[in-house]
N, C-alpha and C positions, 0 to 999 in steps of 0.2 A: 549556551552556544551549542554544547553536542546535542541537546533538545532538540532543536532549530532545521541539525542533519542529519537527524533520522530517518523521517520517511524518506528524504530521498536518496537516501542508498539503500532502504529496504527495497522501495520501487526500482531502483538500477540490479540490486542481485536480481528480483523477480523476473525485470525484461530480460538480463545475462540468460536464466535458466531457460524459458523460452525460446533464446532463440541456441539454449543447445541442447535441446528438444530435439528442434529442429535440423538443426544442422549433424551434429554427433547421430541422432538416433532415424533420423530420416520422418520425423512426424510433420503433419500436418499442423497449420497454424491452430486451427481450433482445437486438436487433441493434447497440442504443447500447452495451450493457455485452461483446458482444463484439468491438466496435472498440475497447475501451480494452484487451484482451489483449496487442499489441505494447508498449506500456506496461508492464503490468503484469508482465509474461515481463521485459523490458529491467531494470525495479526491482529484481525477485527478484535476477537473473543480477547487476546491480553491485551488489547490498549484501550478496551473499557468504554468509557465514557470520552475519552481523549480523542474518541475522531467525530463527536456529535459537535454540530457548529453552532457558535455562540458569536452575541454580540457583543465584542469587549470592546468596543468603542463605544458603545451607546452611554448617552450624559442624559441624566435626568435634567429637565427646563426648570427653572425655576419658578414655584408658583407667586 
C-alpha cells in the first residue's frame, strides 16, 4: 500500500517545489521546472528498473 503512494507524493513535492520557484523566488515557469531536473535525474536513477512498463496482465493462451 505505501508502494502504490509513492509516486504520487514525489510528483505532489515536485509540482509544491515549482510552484515555489515560482512564487517565493519570482522564477519563470521553465527556469522553476528546470531546477527540479537534479531531482528528477536522482528519482529515475534510484527507482531502477521500477519506472520501465511491463505487461502484468498479459496471460499466455493456451496452446
Amino acid at each position: 500500500m505505501i508502494a502504490s503512494a509513492a509516486p504520487p507524493s514525489v510528483a505532489a513535492v515536485m509540482f509544491g517545489l515549482i510552484l515555489h520557484f515560482q512564487y517565493a523566488y519570482g522564477w519563470g515557469a521553465v527556469r522553476a521546472g528546470l531546477a527540479n531536473l537534479p531531482l528528477i535525474v536522482t528519482v529515475i536513477v534510484a527507482a531502477g528498473g521500477a519506472l520501465t512498463l511491463t505487461d502484468s496482465h498479459a496471460t499466455e493462451e493456451p496452446a
